[in-house]
Each structure stands twice: as structure tokens, then as C-alpha cells.
N, C-alpha and C positions, 0 to 999 in steps of 0.2 A: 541741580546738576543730575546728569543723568551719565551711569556708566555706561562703558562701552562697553561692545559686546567681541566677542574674538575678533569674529568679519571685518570690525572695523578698525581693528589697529594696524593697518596696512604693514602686515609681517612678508617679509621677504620670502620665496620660495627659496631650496638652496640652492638649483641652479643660479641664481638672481643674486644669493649671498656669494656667491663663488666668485659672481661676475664684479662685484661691487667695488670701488675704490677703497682700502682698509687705512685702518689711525696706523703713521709709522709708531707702531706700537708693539713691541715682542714682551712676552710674560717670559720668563723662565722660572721653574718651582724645585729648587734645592730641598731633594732629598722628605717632600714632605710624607707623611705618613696616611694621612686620612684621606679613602677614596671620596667621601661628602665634600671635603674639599675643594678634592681636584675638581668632581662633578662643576658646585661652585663657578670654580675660578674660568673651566669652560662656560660655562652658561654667560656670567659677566663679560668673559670676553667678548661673545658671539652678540651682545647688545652693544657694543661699542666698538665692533668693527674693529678686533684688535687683528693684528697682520696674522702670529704665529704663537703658539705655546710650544714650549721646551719641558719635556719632563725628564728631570735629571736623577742619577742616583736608584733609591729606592722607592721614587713615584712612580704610582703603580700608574700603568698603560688603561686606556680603551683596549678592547671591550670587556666591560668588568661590572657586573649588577650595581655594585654601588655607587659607582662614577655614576652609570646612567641614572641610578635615582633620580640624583640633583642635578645632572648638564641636559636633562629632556630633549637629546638629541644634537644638542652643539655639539658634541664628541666627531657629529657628521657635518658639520658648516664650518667648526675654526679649524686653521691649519696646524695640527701637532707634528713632534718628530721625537722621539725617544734619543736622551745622548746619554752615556753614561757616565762621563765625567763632568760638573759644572766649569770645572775653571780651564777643560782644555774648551770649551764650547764660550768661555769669557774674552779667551786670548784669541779664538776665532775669531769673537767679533769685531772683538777693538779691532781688528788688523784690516777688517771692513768699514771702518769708519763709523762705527754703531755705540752710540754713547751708551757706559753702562753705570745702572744706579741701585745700590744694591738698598734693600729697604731696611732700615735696620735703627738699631740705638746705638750710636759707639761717640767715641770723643769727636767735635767738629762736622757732623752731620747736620745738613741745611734741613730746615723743618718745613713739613710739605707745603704748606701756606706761600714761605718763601720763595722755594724751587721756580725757577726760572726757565721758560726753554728757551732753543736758542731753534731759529729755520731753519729749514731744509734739514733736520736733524732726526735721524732715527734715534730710537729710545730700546733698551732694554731694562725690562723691571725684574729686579733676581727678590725671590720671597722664598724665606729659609722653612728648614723642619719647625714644626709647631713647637717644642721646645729648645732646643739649641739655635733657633734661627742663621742666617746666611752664614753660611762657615767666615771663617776669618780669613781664610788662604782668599775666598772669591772678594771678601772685602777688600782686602790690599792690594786687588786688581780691580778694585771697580773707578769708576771716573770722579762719582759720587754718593756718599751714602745719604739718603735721603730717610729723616724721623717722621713720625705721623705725631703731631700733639696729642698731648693725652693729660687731662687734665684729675684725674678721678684717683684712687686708691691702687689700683691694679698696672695699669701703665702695661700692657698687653691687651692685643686683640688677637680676636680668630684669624690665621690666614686669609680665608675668602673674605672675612670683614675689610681685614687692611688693604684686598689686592680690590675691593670695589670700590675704595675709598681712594685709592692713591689713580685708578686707571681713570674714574669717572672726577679729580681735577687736573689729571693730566689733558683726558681729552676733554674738556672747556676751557683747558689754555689752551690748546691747541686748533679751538675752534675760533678762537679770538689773534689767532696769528695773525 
């Protein structure tokens, strides 16, 4: 096997990503702290064609040295919008019709494996501060909280771990609708 080289992994221009059909897919990022992160969680979004990122709270915004480290210019391909409160921007969406699933560990939380989607259905995925995770006010408003199994000693991932793991089997269910 022979790797590929840039040229040939037919990367989208951003005009081209702008124009693109996106995964009904919204990120929202409760209050998290680390711009590597956010960088992150833009970058994985920008490969899986996610709709929008929501930076709630105290996530910090584009343009910011450290974000860019890690989003190597997604900051400029995925669509952000800065809100400053999570759960008025939660109650927006339900009232859109936008199923909301907060990621989280709490009582009765379907485990990702399981998670189900339903068609025609938009998705919001809320991912808490690195240590306090999804506030509790946004849980008792979400639709669903969805857990990630975790089989090991620690039973915590990194944000960016959890949002690349929950986005990339949402969209393979969703490629299989």
C-alpha cells in the first residue's frame, strides 16, 4: 500500500465546502474551557459535514491562536455563531423542531451503541465543560441524554475524543437511513 499524498485526497475547496449538502447535524459546546478543544471539535466537524457549532458560555470564540492550532482553518468552512446562554439557545431549538441530546452520564441515558435516529430529523449534540460536564438545567431540557460506553478504570474522555466519537456514529447511522 501506498500512501496518499495531499493532491489526492480530493479535499474540498471552501467555496465547494460552503456549497455542500451538511449532516443534519448541530454541535453545541457548553461552556467548555480548552481552546485545543474547540480547535478540535471544529476540525471534526468540518470532516463530516456537520451543519453549525454553537459556542455557549465561556467558549472562547474564533479568532484565537489556540483554536487555530488544532481547527487548521475549519474556524473558516464550519458554520459558528456565538450564544451566550446554552439553555435559552436549547428551548430555541426544541421550538424548531430540533431533537436535542445532551452527552452526558446521568440516570436513564441511552448508550451510544443504542441511540437510534429517527428521519428527517435534525440532531443537536450539547458537550459539557471538561469537568462539570452538560449543566443539569440543559439536561432537564434535553430530549435525550445519550452515554458513550466506557469500559476501562476512568469512565471520562476528552471533549474532542467524545464529540469525534458520538459525531462520526451518528453520521454512519445516518448514512445508513
Amino acid at each position: 500500500m501506498r500512501k496518499l499524498k495531499n493532491e489526492e485526497l480530493d479535499r474540498l475547496e471552501v467555496s465547494e465546502f460552503k456549497k455542500v449538502k451538511k449532516s443534519p447535524i448541530i454541535i453545541i459546546l457548553d461552556n467548555i474551557r480548552s481552546l485545543n478543544n474547540i480547535g478540535s471539535v471544529f476540525r471534526t466537524s468540518d470532516a463530516f459535514l456537520i451543519e453549525k457549532i454553537y459556542l455557549c458560555g465561556i467558549t472562547a470564540q474564533p479568532p484565537h491562536n489556540d483554536i487555530r492550532k488544532t481547527a487548521l482553518g475549519s474556524t473558516e468552512t464550519v458554520d459558528w455563531e456565538y450564544i451566550k446562554c446554552t439553555i435559552d439557545l436549547v428551548k430555541k431549538m426544541k421550538d424548531e423542531g430540533v431533537k436535542i441530546c445532551s452527552i452526558e452520564q446521568a440516570e436513564n441515558a441511552i448508550m451510544l451503541n443504542d441511540f437510534k435516529l429517527q428521519p428527517n430529523t435534525k440532531y443537536a449534540f450539547i458537550f459539557g465543560n471538561e469537568v462539570k460536564g452538560v449543566t443539569q438545567e440543559v439536561v432537564d431540557e434535553s430530549d435525550v441524554v445519550i452515554e458513550i460506553p466506557q469500559f476501562g478504570t476512568k469512565h471520562s474522555l476528552n471533549i474532542s475524543v467524545s464529540c469525534g466519537v458520538v459525531i462520526w456514529d451518528v453520521f454512519s447511522k445516518i448514512s445508513n437511513l
